[in-house]
C-alpha positions as CSV (number, residue, x, y, z in Angstrom):
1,X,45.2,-3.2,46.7
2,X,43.3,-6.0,45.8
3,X,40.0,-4.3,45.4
4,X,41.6,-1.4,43.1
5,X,43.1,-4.4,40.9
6,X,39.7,-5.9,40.9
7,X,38.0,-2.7,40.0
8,X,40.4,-1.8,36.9
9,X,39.4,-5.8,35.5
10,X,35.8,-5.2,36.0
11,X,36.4,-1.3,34.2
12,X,38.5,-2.9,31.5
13,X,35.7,-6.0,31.0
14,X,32.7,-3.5,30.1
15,X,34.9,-1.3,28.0
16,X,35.5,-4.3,25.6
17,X,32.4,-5.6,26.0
18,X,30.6,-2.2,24.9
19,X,33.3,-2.1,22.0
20,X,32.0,-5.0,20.6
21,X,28.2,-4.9,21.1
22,X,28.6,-0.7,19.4
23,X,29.8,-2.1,16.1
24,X,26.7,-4.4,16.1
25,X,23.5,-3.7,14.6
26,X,20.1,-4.8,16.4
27,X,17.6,-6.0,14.6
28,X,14.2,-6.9,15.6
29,X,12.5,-10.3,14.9
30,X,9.7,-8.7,13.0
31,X,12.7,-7.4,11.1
32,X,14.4,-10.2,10.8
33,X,12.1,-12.2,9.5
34,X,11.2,-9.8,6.9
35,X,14.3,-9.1,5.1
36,X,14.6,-13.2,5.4
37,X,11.0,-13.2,3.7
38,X,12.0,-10.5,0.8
39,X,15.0,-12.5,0.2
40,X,13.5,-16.0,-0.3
41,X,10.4,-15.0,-2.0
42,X,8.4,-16.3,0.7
43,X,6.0,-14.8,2.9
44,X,4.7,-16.7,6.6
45,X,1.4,-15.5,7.0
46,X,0.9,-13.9,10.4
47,X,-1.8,-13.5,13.2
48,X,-3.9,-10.7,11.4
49,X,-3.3,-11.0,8.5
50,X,-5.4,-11.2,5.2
51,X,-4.8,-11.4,1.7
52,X,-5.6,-8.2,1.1
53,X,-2.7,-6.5,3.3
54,X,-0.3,-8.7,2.1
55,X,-1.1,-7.9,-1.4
56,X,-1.3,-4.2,-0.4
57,X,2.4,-4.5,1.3
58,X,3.9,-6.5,-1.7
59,X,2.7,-3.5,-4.1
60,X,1.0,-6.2,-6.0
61,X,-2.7,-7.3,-7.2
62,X,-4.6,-9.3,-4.9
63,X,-6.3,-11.3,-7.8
64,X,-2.4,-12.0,-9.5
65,X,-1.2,-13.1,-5.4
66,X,-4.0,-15.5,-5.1
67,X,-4.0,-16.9,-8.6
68,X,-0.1,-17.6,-7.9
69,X,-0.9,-19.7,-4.7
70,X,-3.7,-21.4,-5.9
71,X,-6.0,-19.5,-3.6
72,X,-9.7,-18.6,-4.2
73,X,-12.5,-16.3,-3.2
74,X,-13.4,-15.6,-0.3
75,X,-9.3,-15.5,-0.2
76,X,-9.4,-17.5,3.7
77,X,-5.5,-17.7,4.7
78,X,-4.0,-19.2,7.6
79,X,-1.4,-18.6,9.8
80,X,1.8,-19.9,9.3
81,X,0.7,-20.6,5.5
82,X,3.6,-19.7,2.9
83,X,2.7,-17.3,0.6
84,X,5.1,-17.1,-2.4
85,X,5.1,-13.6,-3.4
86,X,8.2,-13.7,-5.8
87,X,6.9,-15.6,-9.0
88,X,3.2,-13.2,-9.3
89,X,3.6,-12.1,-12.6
90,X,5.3,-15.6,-14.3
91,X,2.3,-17.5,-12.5
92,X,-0.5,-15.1,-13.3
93,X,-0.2,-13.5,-16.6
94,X,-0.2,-16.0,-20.0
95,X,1.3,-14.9,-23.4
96,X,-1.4,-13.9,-25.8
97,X,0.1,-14.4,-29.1
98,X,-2.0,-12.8,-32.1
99,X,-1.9,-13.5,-36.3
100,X,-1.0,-11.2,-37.9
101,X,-3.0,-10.3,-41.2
102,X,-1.0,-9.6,-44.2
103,X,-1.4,-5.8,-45.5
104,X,-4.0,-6.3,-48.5
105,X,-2.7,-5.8,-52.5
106,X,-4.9,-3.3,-53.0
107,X,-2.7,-0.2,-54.0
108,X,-3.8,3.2,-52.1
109,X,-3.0,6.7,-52.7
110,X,-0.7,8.7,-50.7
111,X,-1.9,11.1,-48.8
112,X,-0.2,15.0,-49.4
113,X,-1.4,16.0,-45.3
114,X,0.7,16.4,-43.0
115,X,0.6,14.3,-40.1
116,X,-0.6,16.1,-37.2
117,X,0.9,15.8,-34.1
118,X,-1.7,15.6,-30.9
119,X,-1.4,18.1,-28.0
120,X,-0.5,16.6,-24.4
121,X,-1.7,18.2,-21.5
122,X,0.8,18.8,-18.7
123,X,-1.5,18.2,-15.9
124,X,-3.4,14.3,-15.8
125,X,-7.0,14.2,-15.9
126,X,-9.6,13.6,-13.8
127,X,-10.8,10.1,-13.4
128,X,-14.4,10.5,-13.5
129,X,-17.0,8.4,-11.7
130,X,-17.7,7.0,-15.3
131,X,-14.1,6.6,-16.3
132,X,-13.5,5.0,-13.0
133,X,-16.8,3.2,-12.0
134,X,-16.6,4.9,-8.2
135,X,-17.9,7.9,-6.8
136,X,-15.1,9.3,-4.1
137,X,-14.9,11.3,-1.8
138,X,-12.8,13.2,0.3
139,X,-12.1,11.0,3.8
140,X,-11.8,13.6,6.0
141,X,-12.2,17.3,6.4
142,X,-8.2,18.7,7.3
143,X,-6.0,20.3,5.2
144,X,-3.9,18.7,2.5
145,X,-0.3,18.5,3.8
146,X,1.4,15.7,1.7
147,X,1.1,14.7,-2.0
148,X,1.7,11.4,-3.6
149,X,4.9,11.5,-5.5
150,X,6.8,8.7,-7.7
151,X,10.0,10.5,-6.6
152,X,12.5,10.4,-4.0
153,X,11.1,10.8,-1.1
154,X,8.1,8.3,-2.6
155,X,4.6,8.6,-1.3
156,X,2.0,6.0,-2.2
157,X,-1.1,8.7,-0.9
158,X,-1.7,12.3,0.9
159,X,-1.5,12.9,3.9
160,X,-4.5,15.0,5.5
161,X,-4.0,16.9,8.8
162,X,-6.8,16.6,11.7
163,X,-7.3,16.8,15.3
164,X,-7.1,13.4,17.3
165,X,-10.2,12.5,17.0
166,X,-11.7,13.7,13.9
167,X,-13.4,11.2,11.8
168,X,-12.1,9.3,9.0
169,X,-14.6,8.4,6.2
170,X,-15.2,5.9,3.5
171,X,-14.0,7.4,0.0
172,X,-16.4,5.5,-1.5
173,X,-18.7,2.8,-0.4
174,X,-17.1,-1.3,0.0
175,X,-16.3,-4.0,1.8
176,X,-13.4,-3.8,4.3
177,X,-11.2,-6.3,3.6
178,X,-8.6,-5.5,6.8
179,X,-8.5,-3.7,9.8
180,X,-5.7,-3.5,12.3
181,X,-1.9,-2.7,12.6
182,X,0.1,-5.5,11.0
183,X,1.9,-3.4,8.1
184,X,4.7,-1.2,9.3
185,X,4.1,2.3,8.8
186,X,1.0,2.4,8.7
187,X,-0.1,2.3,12.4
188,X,-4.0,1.3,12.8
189,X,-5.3,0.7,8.9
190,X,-8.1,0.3,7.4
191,X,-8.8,-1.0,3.9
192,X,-11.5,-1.1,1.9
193,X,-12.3,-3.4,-1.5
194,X,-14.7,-1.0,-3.8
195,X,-14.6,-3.3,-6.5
196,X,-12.4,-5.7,-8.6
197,X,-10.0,-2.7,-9.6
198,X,-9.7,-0.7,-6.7
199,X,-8.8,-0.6,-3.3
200,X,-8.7,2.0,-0.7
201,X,-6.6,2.3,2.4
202,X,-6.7,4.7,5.5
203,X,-3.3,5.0,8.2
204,X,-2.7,6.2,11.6
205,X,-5.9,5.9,13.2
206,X,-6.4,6.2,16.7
207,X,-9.0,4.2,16.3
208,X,-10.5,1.6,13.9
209,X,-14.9,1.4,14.2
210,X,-15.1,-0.9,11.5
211,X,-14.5,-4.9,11.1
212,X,-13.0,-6.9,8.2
213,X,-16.1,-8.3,5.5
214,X,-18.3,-5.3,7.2
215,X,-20.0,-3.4,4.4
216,X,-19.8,0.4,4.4
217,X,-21.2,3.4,2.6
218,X,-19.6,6.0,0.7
219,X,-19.0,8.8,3.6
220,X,-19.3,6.3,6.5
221,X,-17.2,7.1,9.8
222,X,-15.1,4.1,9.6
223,X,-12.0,5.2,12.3
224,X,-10.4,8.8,13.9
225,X,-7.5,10.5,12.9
226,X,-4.4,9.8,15.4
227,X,-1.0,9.2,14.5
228,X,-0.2,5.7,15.2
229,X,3.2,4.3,13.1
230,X,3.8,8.1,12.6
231,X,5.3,11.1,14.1
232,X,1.9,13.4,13.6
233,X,-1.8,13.6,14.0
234,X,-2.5,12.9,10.5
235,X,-4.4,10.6,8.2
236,X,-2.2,8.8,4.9
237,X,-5.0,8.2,2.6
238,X,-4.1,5.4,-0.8
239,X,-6.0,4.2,-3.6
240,X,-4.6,1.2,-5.8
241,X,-5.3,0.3,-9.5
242,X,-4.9,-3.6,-9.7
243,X,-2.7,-3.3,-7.0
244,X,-1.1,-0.3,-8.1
245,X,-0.4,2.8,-6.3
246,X,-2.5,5.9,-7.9
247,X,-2.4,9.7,-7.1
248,X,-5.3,10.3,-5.2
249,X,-5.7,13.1,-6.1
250,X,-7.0,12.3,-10.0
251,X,-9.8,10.7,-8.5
252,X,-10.9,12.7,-5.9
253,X,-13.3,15.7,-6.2
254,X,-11.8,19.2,-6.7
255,X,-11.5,21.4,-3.5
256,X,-9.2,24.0,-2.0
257,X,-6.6,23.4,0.6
């Protein structure tokens, strides 16, 4: 008798127990920390970390996050240095204000033409190795399966399909300014200063064959496609403007598939 009664206590224990913990949500530390980092404005620097990938996973320019914290080239950080990355843009950018010229006394003629309104194209144009200052390439060889896209679901890049294995080239030639798995989503990333306006970034590698402040060339093996941080064997290709993300594909050369 005893034993039954102790059995029904020990069944009626866990059943409130587990009715408690189910209504709870479990959050990782990593996770914790970062929603407590996006709130205050305030990010720790980390193990692994440069200023580069915490730019790149802020969505902001690394030139406008180091002005902000006082912080200057080669861009060394330390871990467990705060990094305020709330205040960019009120640190960073001053107020230009310009005279204006009064319009001169000299009377003109009106003009009987008709304004002429100019013709937009529907499709954006091709930033050109002039335009743009860098020659890219196409990192890797697969098939396009993902387009960048501004809308619901957002994509930064394109994802390219591959075997595990395949290699993953430079887009154009630069420095790499990180390599390794600290951003989430990403997996194993690589990415690569070109110069002071753009940046390039390469996700999901099985494996990474280049080190941060190595120099590459423009078609350089740099890692292999895997599908770390993802659900596929793929690799998520970016390129940011001044910290920007920009559709790849405008810079890119044309090719089918």
């Amino acid at each position: 008798m005893m034993k039954a009664l102790a059995t029904v206590i020990l069944v009626t224990i866990a059943t409130l127990i587990s009715g408690c913990l189910s209504g709870r949500e479990f959050i990782s530390v990593e996770e914790k920390f970062s929603k407590q980092e996006s709130a205050s404005g305030i990010h720790l620097v980390r193990k692994g970390e440069t200023l580069f990938s915490i730019a790149w996973r802020y969505g902001v320019d690394y030139r406008e996050l180091a002005s902000a914290n006082s912080i200057y080239s080669p861009y060394t950080i330390y871990p467990g240095q705060k990094i305020d990355v709330k205040n960019i843009n009120k640190k960073s950018v001053k107020t230009v204000t310009r005279r204006v010229e009064k319009p001169s006394k000299v009377a003109t003629k009106k003009s009987s033409a008709k304004p002429v309104t100019p013709k937009i194209s529907q499709n954006p144009p091709k930033i050109t190795a002039t335009q743009g200052e860098t020659d890219w390439k196409w990192p890797a060889n697969g098939r396009l399966i993902g387009y960048f896209s501004t809308k619901k679901p957002v994509s930064k890049g394109i994802d390219i399909t591959g075997s595990l294995g395949e290699s993953v080239l430079a887009a154009a030639a630069g420095t790499v300014v990180y390599a390794g798995q600290g951003l989430r989503g990403y997996g194993n990333l690589v990415i690569i200063k070109h110069d002071d306006t753009y940046l390039s970034a390469y996700a999901h590698s099985s494996r990474i064959l280049v080190r941060e402040q190595e120099v590459v060339k423009a078609g350089q093996k740099i890692a292999e496609i895997g599908s770390t941080g993802t659900d596929k064997v793929k690799l998520h290709f970016e390129i940011r403007r001044n910290g920007k993300p920009v559709d790849p594909l405008r810079y890119l050369p044309s090719r089918s598939g």
